[in-house]
N, C-alpha and C positions, 0 to 999 in steps of 0.2 A: 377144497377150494375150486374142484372142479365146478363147481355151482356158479360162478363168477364168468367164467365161459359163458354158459347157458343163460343168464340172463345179459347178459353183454351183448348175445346175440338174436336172442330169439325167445327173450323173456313171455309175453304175452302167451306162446304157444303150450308152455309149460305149466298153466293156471291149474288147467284138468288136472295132472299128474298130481301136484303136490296135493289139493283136497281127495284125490280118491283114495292117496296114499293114507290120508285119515278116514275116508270112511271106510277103508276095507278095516281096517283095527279098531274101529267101533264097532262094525259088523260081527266081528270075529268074539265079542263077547255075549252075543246073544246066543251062539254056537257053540261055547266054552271049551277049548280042547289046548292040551301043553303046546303042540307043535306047530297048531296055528297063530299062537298066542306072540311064543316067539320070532316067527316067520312075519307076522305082522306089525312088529316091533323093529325088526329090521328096515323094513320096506317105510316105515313109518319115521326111520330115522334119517334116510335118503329123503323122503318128501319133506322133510323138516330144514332139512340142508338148502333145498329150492326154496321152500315158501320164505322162510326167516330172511334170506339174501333178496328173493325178489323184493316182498314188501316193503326194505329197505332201502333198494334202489330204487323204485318205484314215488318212495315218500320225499327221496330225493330228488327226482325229474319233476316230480309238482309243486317243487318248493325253490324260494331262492334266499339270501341271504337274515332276509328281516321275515321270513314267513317260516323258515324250517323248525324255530325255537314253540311258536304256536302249533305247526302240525304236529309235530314231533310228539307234544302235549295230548292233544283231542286223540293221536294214534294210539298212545299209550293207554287215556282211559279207556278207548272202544274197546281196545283189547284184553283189559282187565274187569271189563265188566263181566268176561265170561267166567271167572274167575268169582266175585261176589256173587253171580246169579246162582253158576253152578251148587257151588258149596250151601247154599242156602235152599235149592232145591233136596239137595242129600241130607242137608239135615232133619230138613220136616221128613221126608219119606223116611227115613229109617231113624223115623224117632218109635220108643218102643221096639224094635227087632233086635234079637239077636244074633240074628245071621239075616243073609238077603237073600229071599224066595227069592224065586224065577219070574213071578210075574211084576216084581221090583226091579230086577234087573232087567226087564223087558223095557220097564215102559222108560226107564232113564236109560237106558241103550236105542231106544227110538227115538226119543226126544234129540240127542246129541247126534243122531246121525240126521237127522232133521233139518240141522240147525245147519251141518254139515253139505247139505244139499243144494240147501237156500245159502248157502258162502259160495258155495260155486256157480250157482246163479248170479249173484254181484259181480263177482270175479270176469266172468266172461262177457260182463259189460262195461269193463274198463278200457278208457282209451290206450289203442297202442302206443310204447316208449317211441317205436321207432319217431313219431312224430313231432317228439320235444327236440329243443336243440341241444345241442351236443358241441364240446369245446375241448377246454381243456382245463386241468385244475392247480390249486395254486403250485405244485411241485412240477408244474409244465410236462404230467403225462398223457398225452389226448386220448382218447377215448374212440376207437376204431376195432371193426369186426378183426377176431383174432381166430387162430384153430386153438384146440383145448392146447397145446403144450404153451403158445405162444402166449393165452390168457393164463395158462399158472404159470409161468417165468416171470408174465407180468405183476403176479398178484405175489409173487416171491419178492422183487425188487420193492415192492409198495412195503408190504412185510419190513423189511432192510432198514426203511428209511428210519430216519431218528425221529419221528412224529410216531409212526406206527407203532416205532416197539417199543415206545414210553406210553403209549396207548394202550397198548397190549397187558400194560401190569393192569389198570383198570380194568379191561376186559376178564381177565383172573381173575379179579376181588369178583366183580359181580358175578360169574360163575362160584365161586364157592359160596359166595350168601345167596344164591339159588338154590342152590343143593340143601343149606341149611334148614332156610325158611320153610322149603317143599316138602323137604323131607324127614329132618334133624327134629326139629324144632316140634313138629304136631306130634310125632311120636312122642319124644321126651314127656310132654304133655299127659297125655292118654296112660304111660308109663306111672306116671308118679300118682301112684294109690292115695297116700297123704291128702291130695285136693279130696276127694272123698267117691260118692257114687259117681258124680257128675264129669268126671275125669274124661272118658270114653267120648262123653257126648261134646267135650271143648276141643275136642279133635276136630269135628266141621268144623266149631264156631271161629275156629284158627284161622278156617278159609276164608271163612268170611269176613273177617276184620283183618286180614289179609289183604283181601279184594277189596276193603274199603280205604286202604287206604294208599293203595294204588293208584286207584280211580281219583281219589280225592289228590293225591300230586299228579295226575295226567293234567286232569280241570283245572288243576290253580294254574301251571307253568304252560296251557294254551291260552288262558283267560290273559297270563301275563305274558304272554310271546313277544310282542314288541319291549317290553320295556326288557325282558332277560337279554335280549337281542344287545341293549342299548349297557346293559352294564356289564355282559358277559353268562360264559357259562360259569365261571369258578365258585363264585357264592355261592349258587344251587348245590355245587358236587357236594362243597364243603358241607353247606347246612344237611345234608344226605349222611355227609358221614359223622357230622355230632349227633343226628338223631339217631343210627344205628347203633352209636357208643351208648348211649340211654339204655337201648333197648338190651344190649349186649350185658350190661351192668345190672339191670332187672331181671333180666334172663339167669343169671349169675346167682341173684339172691335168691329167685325163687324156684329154681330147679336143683334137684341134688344131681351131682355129676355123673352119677352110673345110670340115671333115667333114661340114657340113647339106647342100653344095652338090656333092657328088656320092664315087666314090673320092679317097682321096685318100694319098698317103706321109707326110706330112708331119704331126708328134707335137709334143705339147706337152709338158711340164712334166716329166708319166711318160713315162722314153722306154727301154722301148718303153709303149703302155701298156699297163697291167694290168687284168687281164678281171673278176679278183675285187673289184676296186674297180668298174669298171663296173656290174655285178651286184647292187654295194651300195649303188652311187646310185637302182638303178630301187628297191629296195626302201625306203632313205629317203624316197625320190618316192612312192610310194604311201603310207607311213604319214605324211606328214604331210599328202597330199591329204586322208586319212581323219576327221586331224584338223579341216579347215578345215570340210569336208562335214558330219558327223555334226554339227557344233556349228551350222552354219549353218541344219540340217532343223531342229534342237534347240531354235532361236530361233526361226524361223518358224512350226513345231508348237505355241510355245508363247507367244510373246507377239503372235503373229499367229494366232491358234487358229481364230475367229472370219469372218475373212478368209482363210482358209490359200490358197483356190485362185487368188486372186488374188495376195496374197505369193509362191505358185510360179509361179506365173508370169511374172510382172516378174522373179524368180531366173535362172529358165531363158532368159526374155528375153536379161538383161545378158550372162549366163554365157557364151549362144549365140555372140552380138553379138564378145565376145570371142576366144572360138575361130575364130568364121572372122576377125577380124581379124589374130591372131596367125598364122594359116596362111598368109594374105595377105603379110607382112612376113618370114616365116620364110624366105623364096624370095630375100633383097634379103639380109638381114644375116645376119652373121657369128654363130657362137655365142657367141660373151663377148658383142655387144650384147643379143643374145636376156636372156643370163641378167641383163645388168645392168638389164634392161625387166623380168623376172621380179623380181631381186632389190628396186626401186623401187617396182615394183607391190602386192609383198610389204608391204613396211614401211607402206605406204598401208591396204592391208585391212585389216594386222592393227590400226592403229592406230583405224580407222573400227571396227571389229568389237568393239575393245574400250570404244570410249565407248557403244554402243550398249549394250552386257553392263552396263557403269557405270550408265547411266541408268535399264536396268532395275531393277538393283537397288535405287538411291536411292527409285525409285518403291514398291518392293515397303517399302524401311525404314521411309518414312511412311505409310505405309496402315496396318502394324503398329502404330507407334507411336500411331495415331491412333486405332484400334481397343484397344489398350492403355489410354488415357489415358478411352475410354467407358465402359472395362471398370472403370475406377476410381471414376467419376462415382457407376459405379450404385452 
């Protein structure tokens, strides 16, 4: 939460830091060695801590009430587009190999550091915060330079409040179905010999119908930014998490349970299973991640405005916290317990996500009404 300081105060300066912190660990694999790997990993986890809090407060000073549901959107697809490209480059390159030469891993460790380069290029041509205006938000916390203990006391109290830590069960779902989808989930995949040769090689195609359908919920909910605006966030979280339950349920049939924990023969439900239903989980997995995310910046850009760098941060905090826990446990249980800890989890967020959206609104109806009834006096 130290990161909420830093851009609280002095955001813009910290641009350079968080991308070098990813190109020294893409750099670091064209050099390949255990200690720099990990040392790069660290430094890469700090820079992750800055960038994911800036961008977020960032996407919140450019945005205000009827525009944060469309940015939110178009931020999510940009973002996810590296995700469809990436995977889609890895797949044509290491189609045919069984291991990756050095000159494979050269030229896709140039490319992404490339990409890398030209992001801190953008980066360093963004307007400074200092210049947007600055208030207060609806919890009446203003928004003033703090020292680090004074900005995490702050971001502690924020934490406390009854909005945040009904927030916060959300923030957990979507870190454990992060963990899943990234990690859980392609593996189980490539595992399960039954799909046949092809198994290994639906490991990319994971990412890439992954990243489609990401992209494709960034695009529809910026395309539809005013009208979400206009009916809320809650329909979106929900329709998010009945599409997850789809996917959770065909995931269910069509992987056998012990596929997290290495090859395996042995099929569930689908027997043998089927590749095109695999394929169609990674992409209901991504569009309803898209859902959960774009509405969560949505919330936080907007009735966190004020605070934003502290709200992302306790975000990424929880999110974090969740992913490595879920990575942790992923190693121990089977995948039906994984998805019934996802499906559990689910029903918690979206339910917490949704009194929050409620409360919003109840708040926003008497403020109206009450403005309304002065509007009458006069």
């Amino acid at each position: 939460m130290v990161s909420s300081y830093i851009f609280s105060s002095a955001a813009h300066k910290f641009h350079l830091l968080e991308i070098s912190s990813i190109c020294f660990f893409i750099v670091t694999f064209l050099w390949p060695q255990t200690f720099l790997l990990y040392l790069a990993s660290g430094i890469l986890g700090c820079g992750a801590a800055l960038i994911w809090t800036g961008q977020g407060m960032y996407l919140s000073k450019c945005s205000d009430e009827t525009t944060i549901s469309r940015n939110s959107g178009i931020f999510w697809a940009l973002l996810q587009m590296s995700m469809f490209c990436g995977n889609l480059l890895v797949f044509f390159l290491f189609q045919g190999k069984t291991h990756i030469d050095e000159s494979t891993r050269t030229l896709i460790f140039s490319i992404l550091g490339g990409v890398a380069v030209i992001g801190i290029v953008f980066l360093l041509t963004l307007k400074n915060t200092s210049t947007f205006n600055v208030g207060a938000d609806e919890d009446g916390i203003p928004e003033i330079k703090q020292s680090p203990k004074q900005a995490f006391v702050g971001a502690m109290r924020l934490f406390m409040t009854k909005k945040m830590l009904l927030l916060s069960v959300s923030f957990v779902y979507t870190g454990l179905a992060l963990s899943f989808f990234s990690g859980v989930y392609g593996a189980s995949i490539g595992f399960t010999n039954a799909i046949g040769s092809s198994a290994k090689q639906l490991v990319g195609l994971n990412g890439v119908f992954l990243g489609v359908g990401e992209v494709l919920g960034g695009v529809a909910f910026g395309l539809l930014g005013k009208r979400s605006a206009k009916w809320g966030r809650d329909p979106i979280v929900i329709t998010g998490f009945i599409i997850h339950i789809i996917s959770y349920f065909l995931v269910f049939m069509n992987l056998p349970d012990v596929a997290v924990f290495g090859d395996t023969d042995e099929v569930a439900y689908f027997n043998p299973p089927i590749p095109s239903v695999a394929m169609l989980c990674s992409f209901l997995l991504g569009l309803g991640d898209a859902c959960f995310n774009t509405q969560i910046y949505s919330m936080l850009g907007g009735v966190f405005a004020k605070n934003s760098a502290e709200a992302f941060s306790i975000f990424k905090f929880s999110q974090s916290v969740a992913t490595a826990l879920s990575f942790v446990y992923s190693t121990h249980f089977g995948l039906r317990v994984q998805l019934v800890i996802l499906l559990v989890s689910g029903i918690l967020g979206t339910m917490s996500f949704c009194l929050v959206e409620w409360s919003v609104k109840r708040s926003r109806a008497l403020i109206s009404n009450d403005c309304e009834t002065v509007d009458n006096k006069k």
